[in-house]
VODREN-632850 format. One line per field, with one value per residue (C-alpha): residue number from 1; residue in three letters; x, y, z. Coordinates in steps of 0.02 Angstrom, whole numbers. Layout:
<recs>
n = NUM | ... $
res = ALA | ... $
u = X | ... $
v = Y | ... $
w = Z | ... $
</recs>
This chain:
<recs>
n = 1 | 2 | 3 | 4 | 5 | 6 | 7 | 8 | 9 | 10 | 11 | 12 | 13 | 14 | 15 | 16 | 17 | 18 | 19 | 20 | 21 | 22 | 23 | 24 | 25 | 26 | 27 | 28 | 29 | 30 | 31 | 32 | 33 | 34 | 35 | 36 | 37 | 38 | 39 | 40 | 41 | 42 | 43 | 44 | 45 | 46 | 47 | 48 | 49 | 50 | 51 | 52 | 53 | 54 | 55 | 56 | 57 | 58 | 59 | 60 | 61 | 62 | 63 | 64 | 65 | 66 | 67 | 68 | 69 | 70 | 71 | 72 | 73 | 74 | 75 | 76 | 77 | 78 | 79 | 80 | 81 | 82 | 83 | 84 | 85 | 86 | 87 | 88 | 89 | 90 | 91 | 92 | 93 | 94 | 95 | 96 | 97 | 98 | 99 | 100 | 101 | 102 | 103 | 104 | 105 | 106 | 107 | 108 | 109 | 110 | 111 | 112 | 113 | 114 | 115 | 116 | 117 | 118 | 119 | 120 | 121 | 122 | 123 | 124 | 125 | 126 | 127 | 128 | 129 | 130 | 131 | 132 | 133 | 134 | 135 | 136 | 137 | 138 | 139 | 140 | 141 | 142 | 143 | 144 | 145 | 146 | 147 | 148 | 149 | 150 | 151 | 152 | 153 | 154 | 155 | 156 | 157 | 158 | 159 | 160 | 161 | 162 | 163 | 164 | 165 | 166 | 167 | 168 | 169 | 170 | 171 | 172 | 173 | 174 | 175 | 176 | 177 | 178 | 179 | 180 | 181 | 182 | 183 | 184 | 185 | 186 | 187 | 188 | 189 | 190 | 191 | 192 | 193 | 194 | 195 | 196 | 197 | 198 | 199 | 200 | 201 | 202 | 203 | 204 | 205 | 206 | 207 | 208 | 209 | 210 | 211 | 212 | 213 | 214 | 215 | 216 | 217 | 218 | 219 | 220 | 221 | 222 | 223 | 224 | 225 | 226 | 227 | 228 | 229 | 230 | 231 | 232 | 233 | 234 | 235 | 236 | 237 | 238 | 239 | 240 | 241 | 242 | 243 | 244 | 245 | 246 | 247 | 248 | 249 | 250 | 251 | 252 | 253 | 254 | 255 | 256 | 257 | 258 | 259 | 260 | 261 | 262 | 263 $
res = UNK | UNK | UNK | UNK | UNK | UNK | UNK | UNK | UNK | UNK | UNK | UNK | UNK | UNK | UNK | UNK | UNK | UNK | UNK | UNK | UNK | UNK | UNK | UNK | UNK | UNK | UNK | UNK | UNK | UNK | UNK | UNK | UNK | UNK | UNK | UNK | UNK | UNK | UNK | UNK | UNK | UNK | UNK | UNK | UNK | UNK | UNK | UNK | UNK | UNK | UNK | UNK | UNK | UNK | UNK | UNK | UNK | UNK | UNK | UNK | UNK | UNK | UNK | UNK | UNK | UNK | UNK | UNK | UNK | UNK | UNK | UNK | UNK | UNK | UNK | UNK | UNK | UNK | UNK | UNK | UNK | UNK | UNK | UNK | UNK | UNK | UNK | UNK | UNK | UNK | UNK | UNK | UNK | UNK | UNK | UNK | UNK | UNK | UNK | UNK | UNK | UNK | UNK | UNK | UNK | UNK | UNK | UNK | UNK | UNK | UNK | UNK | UNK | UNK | UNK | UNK | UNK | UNK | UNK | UNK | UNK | UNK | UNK | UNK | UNK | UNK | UNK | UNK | UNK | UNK | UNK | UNK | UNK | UNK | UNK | UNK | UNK | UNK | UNK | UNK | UNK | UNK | UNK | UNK | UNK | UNK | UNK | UNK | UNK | UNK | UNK | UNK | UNK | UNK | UNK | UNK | UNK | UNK | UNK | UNK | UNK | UNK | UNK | UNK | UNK | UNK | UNK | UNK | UNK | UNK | UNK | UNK | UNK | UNK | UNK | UNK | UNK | UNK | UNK | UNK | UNK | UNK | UNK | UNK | UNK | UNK | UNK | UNK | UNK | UNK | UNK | UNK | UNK | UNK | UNK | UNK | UNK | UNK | UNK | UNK | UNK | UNK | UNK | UNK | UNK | UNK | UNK | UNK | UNK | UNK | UNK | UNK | UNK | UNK | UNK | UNK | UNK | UNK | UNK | UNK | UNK | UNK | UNK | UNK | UNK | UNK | UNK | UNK | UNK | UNK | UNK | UNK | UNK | UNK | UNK | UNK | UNK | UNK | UNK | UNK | UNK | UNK | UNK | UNK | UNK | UNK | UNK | UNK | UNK | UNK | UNK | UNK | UNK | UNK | UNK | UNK | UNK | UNK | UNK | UNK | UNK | UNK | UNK $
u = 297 | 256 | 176 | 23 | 12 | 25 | -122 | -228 | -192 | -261 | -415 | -429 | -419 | -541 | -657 | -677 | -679 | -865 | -939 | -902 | -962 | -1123 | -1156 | -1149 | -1236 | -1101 | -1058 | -899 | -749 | -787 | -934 | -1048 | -1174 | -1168 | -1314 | -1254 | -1316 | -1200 | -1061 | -1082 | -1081 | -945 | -839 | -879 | -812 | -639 | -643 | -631 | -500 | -407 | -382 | -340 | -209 | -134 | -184 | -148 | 23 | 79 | 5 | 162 | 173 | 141 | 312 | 380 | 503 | 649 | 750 | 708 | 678 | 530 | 509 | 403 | 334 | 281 | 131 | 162 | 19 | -100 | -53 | -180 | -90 | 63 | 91 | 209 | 365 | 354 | 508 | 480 | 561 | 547 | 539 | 504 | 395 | 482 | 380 | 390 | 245 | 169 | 262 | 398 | 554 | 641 | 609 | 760 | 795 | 935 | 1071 | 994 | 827 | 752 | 730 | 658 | 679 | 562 | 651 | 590 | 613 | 505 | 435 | 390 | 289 | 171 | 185 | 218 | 332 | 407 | 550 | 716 | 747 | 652 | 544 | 438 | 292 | 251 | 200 | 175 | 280 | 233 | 320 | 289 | 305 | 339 | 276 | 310 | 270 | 409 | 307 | 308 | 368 | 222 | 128 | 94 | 13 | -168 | -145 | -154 | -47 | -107 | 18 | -30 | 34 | -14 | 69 | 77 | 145 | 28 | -61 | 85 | 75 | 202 | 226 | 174 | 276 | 151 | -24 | -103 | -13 | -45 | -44 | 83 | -43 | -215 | -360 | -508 | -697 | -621 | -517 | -307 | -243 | -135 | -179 | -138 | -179 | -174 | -252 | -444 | -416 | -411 | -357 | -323 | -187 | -197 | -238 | -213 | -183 | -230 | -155 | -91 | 65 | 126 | 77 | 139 | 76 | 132 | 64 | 91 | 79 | 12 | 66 | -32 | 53 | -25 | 106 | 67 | 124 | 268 | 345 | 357 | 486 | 631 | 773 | 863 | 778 | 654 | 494 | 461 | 340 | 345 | 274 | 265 | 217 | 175 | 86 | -49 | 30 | 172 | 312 | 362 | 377 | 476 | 471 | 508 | 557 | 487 | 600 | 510 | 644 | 655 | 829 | 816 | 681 | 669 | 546 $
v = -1772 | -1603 | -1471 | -1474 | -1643 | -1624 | -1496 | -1625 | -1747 | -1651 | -1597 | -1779 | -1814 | -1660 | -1743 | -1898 | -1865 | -1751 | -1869 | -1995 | -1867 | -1828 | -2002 | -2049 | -1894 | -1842 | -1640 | -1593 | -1464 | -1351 | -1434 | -1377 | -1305 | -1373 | -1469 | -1645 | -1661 | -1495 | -1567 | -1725 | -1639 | -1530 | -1670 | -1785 | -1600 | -1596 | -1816 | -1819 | -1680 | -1754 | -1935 | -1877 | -1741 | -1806 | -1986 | -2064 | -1964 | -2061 | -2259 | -2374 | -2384 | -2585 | -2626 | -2659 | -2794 | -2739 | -2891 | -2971 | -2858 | -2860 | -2927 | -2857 | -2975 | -2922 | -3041 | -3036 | -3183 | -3062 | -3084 | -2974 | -2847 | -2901 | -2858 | -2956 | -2894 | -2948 | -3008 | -2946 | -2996 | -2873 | -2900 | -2824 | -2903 | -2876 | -2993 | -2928 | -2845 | -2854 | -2772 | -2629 | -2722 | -2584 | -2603 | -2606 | -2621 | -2569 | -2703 | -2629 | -2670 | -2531 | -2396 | -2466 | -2370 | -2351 | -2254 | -2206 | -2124 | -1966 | -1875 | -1714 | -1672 | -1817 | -1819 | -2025 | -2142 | -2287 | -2431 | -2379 | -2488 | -2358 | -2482 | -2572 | -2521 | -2434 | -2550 | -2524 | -2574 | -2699 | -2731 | -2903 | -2915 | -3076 | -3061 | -3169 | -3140 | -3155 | -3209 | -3100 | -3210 | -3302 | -3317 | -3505 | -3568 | -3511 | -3319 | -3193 | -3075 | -2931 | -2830 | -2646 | -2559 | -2391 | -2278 | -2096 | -1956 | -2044 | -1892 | -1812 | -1685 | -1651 | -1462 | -1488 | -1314 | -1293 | -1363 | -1400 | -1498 | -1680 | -1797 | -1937 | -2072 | -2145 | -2072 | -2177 | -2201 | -2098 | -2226 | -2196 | -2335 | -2363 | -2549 | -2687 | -2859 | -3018 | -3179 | -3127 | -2961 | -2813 | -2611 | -2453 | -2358 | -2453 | -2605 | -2717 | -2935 | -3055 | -3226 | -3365 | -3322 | -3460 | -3413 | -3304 | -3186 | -3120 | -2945 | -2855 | -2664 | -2610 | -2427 | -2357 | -2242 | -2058 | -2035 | -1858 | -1843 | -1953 | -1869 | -1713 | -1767 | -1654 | -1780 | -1880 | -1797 | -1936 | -1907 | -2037 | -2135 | -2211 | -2366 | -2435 | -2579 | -2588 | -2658 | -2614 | -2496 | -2447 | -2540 | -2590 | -2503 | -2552 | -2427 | -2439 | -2298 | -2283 | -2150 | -2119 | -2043 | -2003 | -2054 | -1985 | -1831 | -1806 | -1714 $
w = -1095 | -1162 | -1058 | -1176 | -1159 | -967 | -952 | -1078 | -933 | -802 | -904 | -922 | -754 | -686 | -817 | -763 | -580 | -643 | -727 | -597 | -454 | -589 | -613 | -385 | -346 | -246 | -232 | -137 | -163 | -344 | -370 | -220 | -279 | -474 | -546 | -569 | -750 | -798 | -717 | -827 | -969 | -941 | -876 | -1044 | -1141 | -1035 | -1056 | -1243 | -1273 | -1139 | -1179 | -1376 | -1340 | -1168 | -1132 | -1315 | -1363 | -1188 | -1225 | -1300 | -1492 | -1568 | -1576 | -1763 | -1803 | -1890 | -1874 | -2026 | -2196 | -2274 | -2451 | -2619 | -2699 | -2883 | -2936 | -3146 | -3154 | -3226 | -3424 | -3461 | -3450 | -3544 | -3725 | -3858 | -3948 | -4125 | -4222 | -4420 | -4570 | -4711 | -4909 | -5072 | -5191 | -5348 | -5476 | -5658 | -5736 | -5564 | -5440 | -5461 | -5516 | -5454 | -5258 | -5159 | -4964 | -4888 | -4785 | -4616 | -4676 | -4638 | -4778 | -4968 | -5088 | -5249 | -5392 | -5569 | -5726 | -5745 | -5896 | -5830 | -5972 | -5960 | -5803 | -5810 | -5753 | -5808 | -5738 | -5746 | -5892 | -5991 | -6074 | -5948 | -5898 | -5730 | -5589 | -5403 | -5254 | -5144 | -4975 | -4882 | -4694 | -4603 | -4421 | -4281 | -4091 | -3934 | -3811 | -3627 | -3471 | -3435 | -3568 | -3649 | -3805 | -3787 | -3752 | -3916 | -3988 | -4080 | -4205 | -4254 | -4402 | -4494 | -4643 | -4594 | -4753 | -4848 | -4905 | -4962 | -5095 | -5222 | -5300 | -5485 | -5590 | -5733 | -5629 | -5510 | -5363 | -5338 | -5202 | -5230 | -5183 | -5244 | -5163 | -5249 | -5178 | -4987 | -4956 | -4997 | -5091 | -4960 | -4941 | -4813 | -4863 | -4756 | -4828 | -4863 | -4730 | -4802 | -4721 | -4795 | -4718 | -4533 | -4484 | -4328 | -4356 | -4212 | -4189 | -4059 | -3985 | -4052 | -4242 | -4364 | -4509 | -4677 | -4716 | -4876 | -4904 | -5074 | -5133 | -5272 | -5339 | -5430 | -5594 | -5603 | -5430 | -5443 | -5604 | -5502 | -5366 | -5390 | -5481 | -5350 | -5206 | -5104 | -5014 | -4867 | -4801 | -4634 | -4587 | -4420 | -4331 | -4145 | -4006 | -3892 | -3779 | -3876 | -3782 | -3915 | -4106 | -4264 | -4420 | -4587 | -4739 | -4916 | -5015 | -5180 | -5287 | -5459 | -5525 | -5693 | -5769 | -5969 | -6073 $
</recs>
């Protein structure tokens, strides 16, 4: 005991014996003389401060148990907020006349590459068999959800995926520069296709966690942009793939390279 708490207990004490004495009428010792109702008062005023500060600090704690340790449980039965990983198989679409023949990706599968021949007078392009006819890449995307612990065959899974460097723009010498991609009616011809769904530059595909999805990514390409990469020098593209709250991310590389420039 503390000798503030000691002085708290006499206050205490002093306090209660007023109000008592106020309450029975009854005027003896230091309170001759006092009206009864004052010495209430004042004895409720030296009451209170007295059974906080010197009557409490002294009453026994509730004991704790500290025999046996207590245990967390984590409750993860709340799916809700649980995202998928997605497991993703990546292809190029190399169909003649169709597709860019030329579409390659590399044994990590993770960086395609797109290469042409350039006239840099025409600013064109053309296959690196120097006879076919330009055609535009198209990547393919095979998408299948892991499900999170917990989750069963009704829940969803939702994939993200975007292109960013799209707007890229190359340094044309004798005009005016030019972006490397297709900007037609506002919207970049940066196109994601999926059955009848179609999104330019982003998109996002729903589907049971037990399904899957094939996505392709359509690149159109600008010639006059293309034809102006610096000869076996690459500009990227980056496309990535995530879920909702970025847990989890995959990305892929486009290098657009010109492997050979005439005039």
């Amino acid at each position: 005991m503390t000798t503030m708490e000691l002085l708290f207990i006499i206050l205490f004490v002093v306090g209660l014996f007023m109000v008592f004495a106020a309450a029975f009428r009854k005027q003896s010792g230091f309170l001759k003389g006092i009206n009864p109702v004052w010495a209430g008062v004042i004895g409720v005023l030296l009451v209170i401060p007295g059974f906080f500060y010197g009557i409490m600090p002294m009453m026994p704690e509730e004991a704790v148990d500290t025999d046996t340790p207590g245990t967390i449980i984590i409750d993860n039965t709340d799916n809700s907020l649980s995202y998928p990983e997605f497991d993703i198989t990546p292809a190029a679409v190399t169909t003649a006349g169709t597709y860019c023949v030329d579409t390659t990706l590399n044994s990590a599968k993770t960086v395609f590459t797109v290469p042409a021949w350039a006239n840099t007078t025409a600013d064109t392009v053309i296959h690196r068999d120097n006879a076919t006819a330009w055609a535009d890449p198209r990547l393919q995307f095979d998408i299948i959800p892991v499900p999170y612990a917990g989750a069963d065959a009704d829940d969803l899974a939702t994939i993200y995926f975007t292109v960013s460097n799209y707007d890229v723009v190359i340094d044309v010498a004798d005009a005016a520069n030019e972006y490397l991609m297709v900007k037609s009616s506002g919207d970049w011809q940066v196109i994601w296709t999926e059955g009848s769904n179609t999104w330019y530059v982003e998109g996002s595909k729903t589907m049971l966690m037990t399904g899957n999805a094939t996505v392709y990514l359509d690149l159109d390409t600008n010639p006059a942009g293309f034809a102006n990469i610096d000869e076996n020098d690459s500009v990227d593209l980056t496309v990535t793939f995530h879920n909702a709250d970025w847990s989890w991310s995959k990305s892929y590389t486009v290098s657009f390279m010109v492997q050979y420039a005439y005039t």
